[in-house]
C-alpha positions in Angstrom: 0.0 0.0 0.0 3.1 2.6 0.8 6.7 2.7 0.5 8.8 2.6 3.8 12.2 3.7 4.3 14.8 3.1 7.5 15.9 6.1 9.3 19.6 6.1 7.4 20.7 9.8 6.1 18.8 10.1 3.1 20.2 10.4 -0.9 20.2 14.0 -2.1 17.0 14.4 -3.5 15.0 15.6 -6.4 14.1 19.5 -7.0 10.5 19.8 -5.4 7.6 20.6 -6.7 5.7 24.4 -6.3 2.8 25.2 -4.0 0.3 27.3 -5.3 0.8 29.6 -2.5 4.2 30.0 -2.7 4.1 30.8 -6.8 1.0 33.4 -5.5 3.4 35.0 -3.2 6.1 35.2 -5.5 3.8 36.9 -8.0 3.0 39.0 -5.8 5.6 40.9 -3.7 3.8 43.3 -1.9 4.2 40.4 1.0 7.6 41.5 1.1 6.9 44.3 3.5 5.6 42.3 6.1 8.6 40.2 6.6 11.9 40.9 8.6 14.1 42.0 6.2 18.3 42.8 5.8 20.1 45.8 4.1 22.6 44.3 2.0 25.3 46.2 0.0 25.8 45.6 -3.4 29.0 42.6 -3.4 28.4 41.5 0.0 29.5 38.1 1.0 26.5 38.1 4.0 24.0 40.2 5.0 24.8 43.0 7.4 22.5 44.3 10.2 20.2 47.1 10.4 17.3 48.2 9.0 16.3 48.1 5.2 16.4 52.3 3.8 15.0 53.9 1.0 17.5 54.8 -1.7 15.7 56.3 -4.0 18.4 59.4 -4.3 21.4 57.1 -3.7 24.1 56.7 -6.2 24.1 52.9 -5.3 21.3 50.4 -5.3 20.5 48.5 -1.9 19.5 45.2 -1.8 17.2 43.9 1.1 16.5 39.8 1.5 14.6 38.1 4.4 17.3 36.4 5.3 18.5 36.4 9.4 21.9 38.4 9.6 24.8 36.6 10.6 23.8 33.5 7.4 24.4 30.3 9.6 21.7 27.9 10.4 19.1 29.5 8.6 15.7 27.5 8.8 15.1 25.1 6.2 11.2 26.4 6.4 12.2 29.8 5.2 11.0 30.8 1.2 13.3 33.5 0.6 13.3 36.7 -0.9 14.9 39.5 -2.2 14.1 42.8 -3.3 16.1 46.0 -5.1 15.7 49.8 -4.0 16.8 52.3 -6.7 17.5 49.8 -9.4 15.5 46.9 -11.3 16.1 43.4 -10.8 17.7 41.7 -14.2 17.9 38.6 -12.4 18.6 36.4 -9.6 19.8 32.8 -8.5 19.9 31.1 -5.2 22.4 27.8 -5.7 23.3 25.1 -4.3 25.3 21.7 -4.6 21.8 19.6 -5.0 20.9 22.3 -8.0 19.1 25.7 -7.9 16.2 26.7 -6.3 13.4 27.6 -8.2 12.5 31.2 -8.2 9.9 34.3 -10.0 11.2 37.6 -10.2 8.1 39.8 -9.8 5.9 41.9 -12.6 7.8 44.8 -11.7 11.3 43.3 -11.6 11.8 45.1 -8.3 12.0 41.7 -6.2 11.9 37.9 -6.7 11.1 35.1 -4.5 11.6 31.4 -4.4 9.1 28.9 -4.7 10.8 26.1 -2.8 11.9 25.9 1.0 15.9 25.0 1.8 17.7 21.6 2.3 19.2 21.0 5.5 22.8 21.5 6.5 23.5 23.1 3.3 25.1 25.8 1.5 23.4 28.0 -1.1 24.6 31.3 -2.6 22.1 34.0 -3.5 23.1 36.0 -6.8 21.1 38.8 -8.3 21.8 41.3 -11.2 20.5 44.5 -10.9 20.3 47.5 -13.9 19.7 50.9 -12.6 18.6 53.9 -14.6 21.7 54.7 -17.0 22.2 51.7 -18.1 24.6 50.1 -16.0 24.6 46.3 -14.1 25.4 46.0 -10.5 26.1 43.0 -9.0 25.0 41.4 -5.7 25.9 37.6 -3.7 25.1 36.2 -0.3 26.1 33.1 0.8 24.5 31.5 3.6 24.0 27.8 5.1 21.0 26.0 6.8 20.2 24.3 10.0 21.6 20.8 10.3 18.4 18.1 10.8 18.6 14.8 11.6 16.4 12.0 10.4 14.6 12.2 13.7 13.8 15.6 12.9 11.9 15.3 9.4 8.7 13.1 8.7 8.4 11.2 5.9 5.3 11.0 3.6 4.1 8.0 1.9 1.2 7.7 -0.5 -1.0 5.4 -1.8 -1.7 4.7 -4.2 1.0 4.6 -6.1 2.2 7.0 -9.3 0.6 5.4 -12.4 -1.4 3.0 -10.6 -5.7 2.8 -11.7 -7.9 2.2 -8.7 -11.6 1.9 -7.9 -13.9 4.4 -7.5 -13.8 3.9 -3.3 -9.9 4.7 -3.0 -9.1 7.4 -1.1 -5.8 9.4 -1.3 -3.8 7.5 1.9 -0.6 10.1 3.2 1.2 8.3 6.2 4.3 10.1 8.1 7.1 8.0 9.6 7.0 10.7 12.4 4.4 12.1 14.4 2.7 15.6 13.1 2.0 18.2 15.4 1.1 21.1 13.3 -1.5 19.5 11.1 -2.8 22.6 9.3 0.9 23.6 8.4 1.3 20.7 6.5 -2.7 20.4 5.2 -1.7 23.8 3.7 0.9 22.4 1.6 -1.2 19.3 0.4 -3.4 19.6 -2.9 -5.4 17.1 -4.8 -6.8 17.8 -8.4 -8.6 15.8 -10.7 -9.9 16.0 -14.3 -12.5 16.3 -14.3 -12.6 18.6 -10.9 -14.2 17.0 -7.9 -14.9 18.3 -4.6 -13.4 16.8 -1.6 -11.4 17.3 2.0 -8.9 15.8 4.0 -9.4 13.8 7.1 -7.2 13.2 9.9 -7.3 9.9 11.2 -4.3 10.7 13.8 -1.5 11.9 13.7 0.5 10.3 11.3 -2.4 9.4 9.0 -4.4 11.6 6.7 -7.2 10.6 4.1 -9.0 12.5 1.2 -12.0 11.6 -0.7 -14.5 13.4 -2.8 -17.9 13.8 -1.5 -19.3 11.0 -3.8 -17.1 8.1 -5.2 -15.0 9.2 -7.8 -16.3 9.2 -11.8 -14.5 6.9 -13.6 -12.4 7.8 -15.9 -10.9 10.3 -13.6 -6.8 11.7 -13.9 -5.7 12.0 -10.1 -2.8 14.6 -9.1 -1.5 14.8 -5.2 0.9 17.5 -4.8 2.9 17.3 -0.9 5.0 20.5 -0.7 6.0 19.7 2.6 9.7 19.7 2.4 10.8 22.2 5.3 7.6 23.1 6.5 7.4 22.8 10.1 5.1 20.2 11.2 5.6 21.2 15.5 7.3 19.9 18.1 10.8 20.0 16.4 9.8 18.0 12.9 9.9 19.6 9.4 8.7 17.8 6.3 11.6 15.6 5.1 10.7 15.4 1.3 7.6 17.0 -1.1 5.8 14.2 -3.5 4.2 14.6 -6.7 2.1 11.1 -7.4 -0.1 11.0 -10.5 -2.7 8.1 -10.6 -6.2 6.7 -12.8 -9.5 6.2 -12.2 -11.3 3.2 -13.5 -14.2 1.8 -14.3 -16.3 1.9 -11.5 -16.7 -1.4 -9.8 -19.5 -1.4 -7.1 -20.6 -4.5 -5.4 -24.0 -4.6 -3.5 -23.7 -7.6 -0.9 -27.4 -8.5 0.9 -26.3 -10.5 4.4 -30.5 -11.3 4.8 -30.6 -12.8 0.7 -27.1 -14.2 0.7 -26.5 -12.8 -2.6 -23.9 -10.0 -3.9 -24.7 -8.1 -7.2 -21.8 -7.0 -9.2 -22.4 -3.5 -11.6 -20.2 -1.9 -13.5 -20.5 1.3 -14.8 -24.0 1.2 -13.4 -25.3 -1.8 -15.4 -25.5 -5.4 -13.4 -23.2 -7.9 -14.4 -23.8 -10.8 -12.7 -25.6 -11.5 -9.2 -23.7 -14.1 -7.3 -24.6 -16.2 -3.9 -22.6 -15.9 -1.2 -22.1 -16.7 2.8 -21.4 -14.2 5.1 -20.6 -14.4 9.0 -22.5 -16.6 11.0 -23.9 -16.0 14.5 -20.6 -14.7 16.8 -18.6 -14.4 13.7 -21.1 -11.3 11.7 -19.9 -9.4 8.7 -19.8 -5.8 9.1 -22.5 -3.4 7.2 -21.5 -1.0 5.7 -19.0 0.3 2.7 -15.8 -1.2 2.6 -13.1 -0.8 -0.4 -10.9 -3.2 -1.8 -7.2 -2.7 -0.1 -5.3 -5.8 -1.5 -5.6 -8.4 -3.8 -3.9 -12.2 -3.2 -4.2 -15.2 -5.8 -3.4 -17.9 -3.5 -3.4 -16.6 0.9 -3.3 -18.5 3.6 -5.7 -17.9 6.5 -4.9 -18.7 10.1 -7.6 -17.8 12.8 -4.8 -17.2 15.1 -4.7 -13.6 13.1 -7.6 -13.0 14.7 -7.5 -14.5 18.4 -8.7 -17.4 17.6 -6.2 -20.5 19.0 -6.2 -24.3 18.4 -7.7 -24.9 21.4 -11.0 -22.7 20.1 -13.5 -25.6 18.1 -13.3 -22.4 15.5 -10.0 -22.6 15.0 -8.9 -22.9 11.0 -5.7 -22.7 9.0 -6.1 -23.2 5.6 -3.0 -22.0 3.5 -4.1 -22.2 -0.3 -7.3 -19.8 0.1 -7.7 -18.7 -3.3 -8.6 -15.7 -4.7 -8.6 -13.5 -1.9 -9.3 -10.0 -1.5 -9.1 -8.2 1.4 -11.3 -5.6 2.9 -10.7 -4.5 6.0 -7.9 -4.7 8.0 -9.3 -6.8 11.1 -10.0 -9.5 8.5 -12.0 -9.4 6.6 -12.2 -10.7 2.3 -13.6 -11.7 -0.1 -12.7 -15.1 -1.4 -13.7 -18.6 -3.0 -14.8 -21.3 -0.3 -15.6 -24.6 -1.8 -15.9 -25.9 1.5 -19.4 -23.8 1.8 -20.9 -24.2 -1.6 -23.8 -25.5 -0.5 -24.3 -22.6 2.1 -23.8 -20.4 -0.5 -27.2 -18.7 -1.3 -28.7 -20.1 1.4 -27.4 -19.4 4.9 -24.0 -17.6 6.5 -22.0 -20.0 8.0 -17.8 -18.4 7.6 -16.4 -16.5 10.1 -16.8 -13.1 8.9 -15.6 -13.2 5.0 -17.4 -13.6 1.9 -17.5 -17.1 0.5 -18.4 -18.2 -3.0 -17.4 -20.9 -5.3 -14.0 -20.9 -6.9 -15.3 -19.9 -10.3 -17.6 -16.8 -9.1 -14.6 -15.5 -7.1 -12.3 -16.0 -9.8 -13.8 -14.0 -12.6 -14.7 -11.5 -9.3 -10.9 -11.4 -8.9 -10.2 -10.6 -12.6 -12.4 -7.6 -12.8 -11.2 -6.5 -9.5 -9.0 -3.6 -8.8 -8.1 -2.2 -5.5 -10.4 0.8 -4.6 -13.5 -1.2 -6.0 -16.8 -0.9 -3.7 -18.3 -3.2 -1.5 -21.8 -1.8 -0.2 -23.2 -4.3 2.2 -26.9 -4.7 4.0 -28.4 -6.5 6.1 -26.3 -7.1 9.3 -26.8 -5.0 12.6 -22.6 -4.6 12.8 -21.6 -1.7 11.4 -18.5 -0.8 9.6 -16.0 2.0 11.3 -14.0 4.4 9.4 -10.7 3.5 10.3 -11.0 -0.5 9.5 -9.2 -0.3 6.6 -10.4 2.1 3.8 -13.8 3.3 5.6 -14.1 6.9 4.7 -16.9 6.7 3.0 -18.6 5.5 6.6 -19.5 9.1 7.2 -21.2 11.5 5.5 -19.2 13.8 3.7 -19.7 16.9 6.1 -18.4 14.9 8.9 -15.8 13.4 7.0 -14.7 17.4 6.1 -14.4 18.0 10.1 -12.0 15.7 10.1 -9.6 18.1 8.3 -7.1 20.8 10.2 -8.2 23.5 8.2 -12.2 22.8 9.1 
């Protein structure tokens, strides 16, 4: 479902991609004002203290950045900026080893800005060309270096699903941190998803390394997913920044949505809206009951084994099983619960619920189920009085939509 990675210093790593409110800030430098800002003389190697001051009658153009005086561990969450008094900005750089950072100069070519945040424990050099009135180019370089981080220091974001991968309608956009997030609505800020065609939809906390997003209804099929994390730097609280910003592109398919009845032990299979097929099934029996509600596809397995100890269930227990060539399994939640073939209960099927909590059907029925199947597909099931939770594997759409859009930081 996600990438992992251990806690070893990380590669150097790919440029990063551009907020939207960075690139709005950049285009508009107005913002600048508001910031604490440097006087810096034209050919300085660092910034020197003291106020920024109007030069609009000096020979010399003055340079002003937001940079702290002194250019040692500046913070990695920092976007920085420069702007020219008495001159116009021809153009401006800010380097490092890993590459340059990327940066707008503004309509009026009196400042520029980045649009990325800072590595840590690194050393960039700032270098901007200025023209004044008559004609002639004046020069101007910084150099400064960043905080040192650790690996303990920055969270790491994983996503699901994975770049280039086609899903279900059901799947919701999964981000998971290696390290706890304090400041949720920092990062939240910095987190977009957009679809063709658009589609409303929020994010959702489910703690604090954990954060879903759905549309309001399932999505149309068809759809082009992008998820944009410009968390790099950004400080997520309590000493953690963002360790790395993801771009992860993925498809829509056709949309798969199964409508189990628990009371008529039968599941109905649509696609696109039209019914395909309408299958028997058994569901849990009395101790052992399958959980109502809408459940999404997380993983698919040919051939699974399935041991009761999984789920508390010993040797010692008279419903004690291990069977270890289950075929075509696919789960739905995580306590458990799948969907699966069961020759052992064919003649249940239809009829009765008699497993302990999955869906059983006969090996053919599950098999062409598995071959149309994609993770993200629906389950919709009726008919039991246990209901299904939103965090028991992909249960967002458990809640309405309003509630679902509480669950966000910036609600």
């Amino acid at each position: 479902m996600s990438e992992r990675r251990s806690r070893t210093p990380a590669p150097a790593r790919p440029a990063r991609r551009v907020s939207a409110g960075a690139a709005s800030l950049a285009l508009s430098l107005t913002a600048l004002t508001g910031c604490q800002w440097t006087e810096v003389t034209p050919g300085a190697d660092r910034p020197a203290e003291g106020p920024a001051t109007s030069t609009s009658t000096s020979a010399k153009p003055v340079f002003v950045s937001n940079l702290p005086a002194g250019g040692t561990d500046v913070g990695v969450d920092l976007l920085v900026r420069l702007r020219v008094e008495g001159a116009r900005l021809a153009s401006a750089r800010l380097t490092s080893a890993a590459g340059d950072v990327e940066g707008r100069l503004s309509r009026a070519t009196r400042g520029w800005a980045a649009l990325d945040r800072l590595e840590p424990g690194t050393d960039y050099t700032l270098h901007a060309r200025a023209t004044r009135a008559n004609g002639e180019s004046v020069s101007h370089t910084v150099r400064f270096r960043t905080e040192e981080l650790s690996l303990d220091e920055q969270t790491y974001a994983s996503v699901a699903p994975l770049d280039g991968e086609t899903v279900g309608v059901g799947m919701p956009v999964i981000v998971t941190f290696d390290l706890p997030v304090t400041d949720r609505a920092a990062l939240e800020r910095e987190m977009t998803v957009t679809s063709t065609p658009p589609q409303q939809g929020s994010w959702h906390w489910l703690d604090d390394r954990e954060v879903h997003w759905r549309p309001a209804e399932y999505w149309q099929a068809g759809t082009d997913v992008s998820v944009d994390l410009d968390i790099n730097g950004v400080d997520a609280g309590g000493g953690i920044h963002g360790q790395e910003s993801r771009h992860v592109e993925f498809q829509v398919g056709d949309a798969h949505v199964y409508r189990v009845d628990a009371r008529r032990h039968r599941m109905k299979v649509f696609r696109n809206g039209s019914l395909l097929r309408t299958l028997p099934v058994t569901l849990g029996k009395p101790g052992f009951t399958t959980r109502s509600g809408t459940k999404v596809v997380i993983e698919k397995f040919a051939e699974k084994r399935m041991n009761s100890e999984t789920v508390g269930i010993g040797e010692s227990n008279p419903e004690y099983y291990d069977i270890d060539d289950v075929q075509w399994a696919m789960r739905l939640t995580y306590s458990g619960e799948f969907i699966h073939a069961a020759p052992w209960s064919i003649d249940s099927q239809g009829s009765a619920n008699v497993s302990h909590g999955c869906t059983g059907m006969s090996p053919a029925d599950a098999g062409w189920l598995y071959a149309m199947t994609q993770r993200g597909d629906v389950v919709e099931y009726t008919g039991t009085g246990r209901p299904m939770t939103l965090e028991n594997g992909f249960g967002d759409w458990n809640v309405s939509f309003a509630e679902y859009r509480r669950g966000s930081a910036l609600s």
